[in-house]
N, C-alpha and C positions, 0 to 999 in steps of 0.2 A: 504494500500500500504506500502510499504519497503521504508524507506527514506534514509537510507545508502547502497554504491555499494563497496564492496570490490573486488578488482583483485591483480594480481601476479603479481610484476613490471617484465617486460622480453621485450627481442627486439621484436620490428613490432610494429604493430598499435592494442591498445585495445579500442574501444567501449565501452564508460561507460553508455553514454544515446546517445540511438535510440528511433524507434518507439512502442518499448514494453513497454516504460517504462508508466506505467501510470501516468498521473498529470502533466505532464511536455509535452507542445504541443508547443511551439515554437524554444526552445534551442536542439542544436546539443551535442555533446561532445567526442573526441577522442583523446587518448595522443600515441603521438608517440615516437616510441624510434627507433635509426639505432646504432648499437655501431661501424660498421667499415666504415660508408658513403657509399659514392656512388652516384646515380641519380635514381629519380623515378618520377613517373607524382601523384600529387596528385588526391588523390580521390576529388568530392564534391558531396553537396546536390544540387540539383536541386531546384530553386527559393530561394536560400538564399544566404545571405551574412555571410563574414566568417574571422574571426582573428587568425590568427598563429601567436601565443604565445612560444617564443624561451623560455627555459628554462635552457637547457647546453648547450654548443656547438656552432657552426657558423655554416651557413645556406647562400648561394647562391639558390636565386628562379626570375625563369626564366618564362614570361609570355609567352605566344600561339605568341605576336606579338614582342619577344625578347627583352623587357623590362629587366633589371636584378636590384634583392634586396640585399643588403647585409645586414644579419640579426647577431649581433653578433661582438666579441665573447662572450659569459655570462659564468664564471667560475661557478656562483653557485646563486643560485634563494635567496638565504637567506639573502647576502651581496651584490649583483648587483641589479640594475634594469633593466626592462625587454626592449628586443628588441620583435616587431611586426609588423606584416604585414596584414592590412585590405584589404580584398580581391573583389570584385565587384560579383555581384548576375551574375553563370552561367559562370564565367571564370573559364578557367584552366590553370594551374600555374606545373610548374615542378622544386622539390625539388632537390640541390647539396650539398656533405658535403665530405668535405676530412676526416675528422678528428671524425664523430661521431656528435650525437646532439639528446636533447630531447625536445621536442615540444609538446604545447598542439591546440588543431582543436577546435576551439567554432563558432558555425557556428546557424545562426537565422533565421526563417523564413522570405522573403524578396521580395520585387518586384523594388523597385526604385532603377536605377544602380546608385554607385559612382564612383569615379575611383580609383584607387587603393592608398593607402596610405603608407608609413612606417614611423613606430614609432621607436625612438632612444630613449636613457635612458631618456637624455638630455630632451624630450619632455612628459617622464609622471614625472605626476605632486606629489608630494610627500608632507605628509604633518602628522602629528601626533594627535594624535583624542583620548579624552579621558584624565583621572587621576589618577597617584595610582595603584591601581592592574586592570584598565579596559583602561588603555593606550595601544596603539597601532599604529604601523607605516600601513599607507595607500598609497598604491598608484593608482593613477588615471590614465590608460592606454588609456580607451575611451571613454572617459567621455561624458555624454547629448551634447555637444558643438559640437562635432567630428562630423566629415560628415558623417551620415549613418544613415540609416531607424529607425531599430528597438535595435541594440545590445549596452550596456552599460556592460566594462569589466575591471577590476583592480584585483589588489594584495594588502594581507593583511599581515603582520608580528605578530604574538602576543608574548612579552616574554615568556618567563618560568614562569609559573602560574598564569598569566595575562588572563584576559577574554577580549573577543571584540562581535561586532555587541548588543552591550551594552552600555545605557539600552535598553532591548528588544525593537525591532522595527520591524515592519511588510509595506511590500507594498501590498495589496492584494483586496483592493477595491480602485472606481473610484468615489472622490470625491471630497471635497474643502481641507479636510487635507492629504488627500493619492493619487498615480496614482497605480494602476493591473498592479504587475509587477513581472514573477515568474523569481526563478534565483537557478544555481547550486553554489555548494562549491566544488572544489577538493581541496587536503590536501597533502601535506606535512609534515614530521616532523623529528625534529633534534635534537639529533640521532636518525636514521629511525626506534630505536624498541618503541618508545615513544606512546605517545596516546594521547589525549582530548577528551572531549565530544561535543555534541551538544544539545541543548533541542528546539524542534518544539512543538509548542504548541499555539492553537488556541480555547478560550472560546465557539463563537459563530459557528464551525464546528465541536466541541468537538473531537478535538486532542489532546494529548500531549504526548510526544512521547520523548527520550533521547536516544541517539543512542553514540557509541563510535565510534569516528571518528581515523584513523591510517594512517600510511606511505601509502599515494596512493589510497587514497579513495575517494566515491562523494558522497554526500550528494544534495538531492534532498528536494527542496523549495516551494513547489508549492502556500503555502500561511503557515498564520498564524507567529508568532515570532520566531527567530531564534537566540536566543545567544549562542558564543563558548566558550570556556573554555580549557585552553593547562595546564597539569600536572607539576609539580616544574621538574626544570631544563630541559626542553625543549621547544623548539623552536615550536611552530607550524607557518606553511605557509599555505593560502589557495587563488586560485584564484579566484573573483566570478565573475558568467554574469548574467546579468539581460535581459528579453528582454519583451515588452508589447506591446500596439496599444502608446499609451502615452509615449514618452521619454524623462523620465525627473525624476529625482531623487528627493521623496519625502517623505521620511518613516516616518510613525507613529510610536511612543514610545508609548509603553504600561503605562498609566495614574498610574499604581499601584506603578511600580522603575523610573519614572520619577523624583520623589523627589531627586535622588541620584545625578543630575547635577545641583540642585538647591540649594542643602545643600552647607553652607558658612563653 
């Protein structure tokens, strides 16, 4: 399988993962872009649950029984944190925007209704992870605690030349040290001609795999390790969801670069 999606950032809605995608069976993924606003009735999946992730712009969304969210405003995903709207399994919701907005759809296979939630900056949880050239800002948008089934969702920052999801850690078996739990990365980067890599790789399904991650990409996780890596003087940004039968955040570090959080 292809573990990198590359698309053409442009207005509407793109489809990053659907049902083609192989390896990937519970996670949704579509980012939206409107550049002159308007009103439109969201799409959804049928039997899932689902988070709308502001990215630029403000956002008025409007439920079936005239509930109203105010999402926003977010200048820019790099320096703000994020505004969001957890959506209930089977509702439909109708997006407002005077002024433009980009948004991302991550949406999880689901059966138990919640009710609807909104997340303000002020409520994800922010927090710095790491030392050196493997520090990174994280943030916690919907975290195992959050009311809802199966989706676990945040943002990462990594400086310029700085690496994250390091050392290598995998969720991909159900055990006493890991919970099964696959997840995508879309990506950002600042300035948008920039790059990173990614390296997926797994011993025991003999993967390994290195793919160049770019402005607007997804990267697909279905198992195995996953560390990123953002090139000197640029920014990478990358959202991720997780979603499994199990909810609850438990990764294994690969026994080999584990020494690197233990060295004094």
């Amino acid at each position: 399988m292809s573990f990198v999606i590359y698309r053409e950032m442009r207005d509407g809605d793109c489809n990053f993962v659907d049902k083609r995608q192989t390896g990937i069976k519970n996670i949704r993924f579509a980012f939206l872009k409107d550049n002159q606003g308007g009103r439109r009735v969201l799409k959804y999946r049928k039997n899932a649950e689902q988070v709308l992730v502001l990215l630029k712009g403000s956002l008025e969304i409007i439920t079936e029984t005239g509930e109203k969210y105010n999402l926003g405003p977010r200048i820019d995903l790099f320096t703000e944190k994020a505004w969001a709207l957890y959506i209930p399994v089977d509702e439909k919701v109708t997006i407002c925007s005077k002024s433009g907005y980009e948004a991302a759809l991550c949406s999880v296979k689901a059966e138990k209704k919640f009710n609807f939630q909104l997340i303000a900056p002020s409520d994800v949880k922010e927090k710095v992870v790491g030392k050196n050239s493997y520090e990174r800002k994280v943030f916690d948008i919907v975290p195992p605690d959050f009311k809802a089934q199966r989706i676990i969702l945040g943002e990462t920052l990594n400086p310029p030349g700085n690496w994250s999801s390091f050392p290598p850690h995998k969720h991909d078996e159900l055990n006493e040290q890991e919970v099964k739990l696959e997840e995508i990365y879309y990506f950002r980067i600042k300035p948008d001609n920039g790059f990173g890599f990614q390296r997926i790789y797994s011993p025991k399904s003999n993967i390994d795999e290195a793919v160049v991650v770019k402005n607007h990409s997804v990267v697909l996780i279905p198992r195995g390790y996953h560390p990123v890596s953002a090139c000197p003087g640029y920014e990478v940004y990358y959202l991720w969801i997780l979603a499994g039968d199990v909810r609850r955040l438990n990764p294994y570090e690969d026994p080999e670069y584990s020494w690197i959080t233990k060295k004094v």
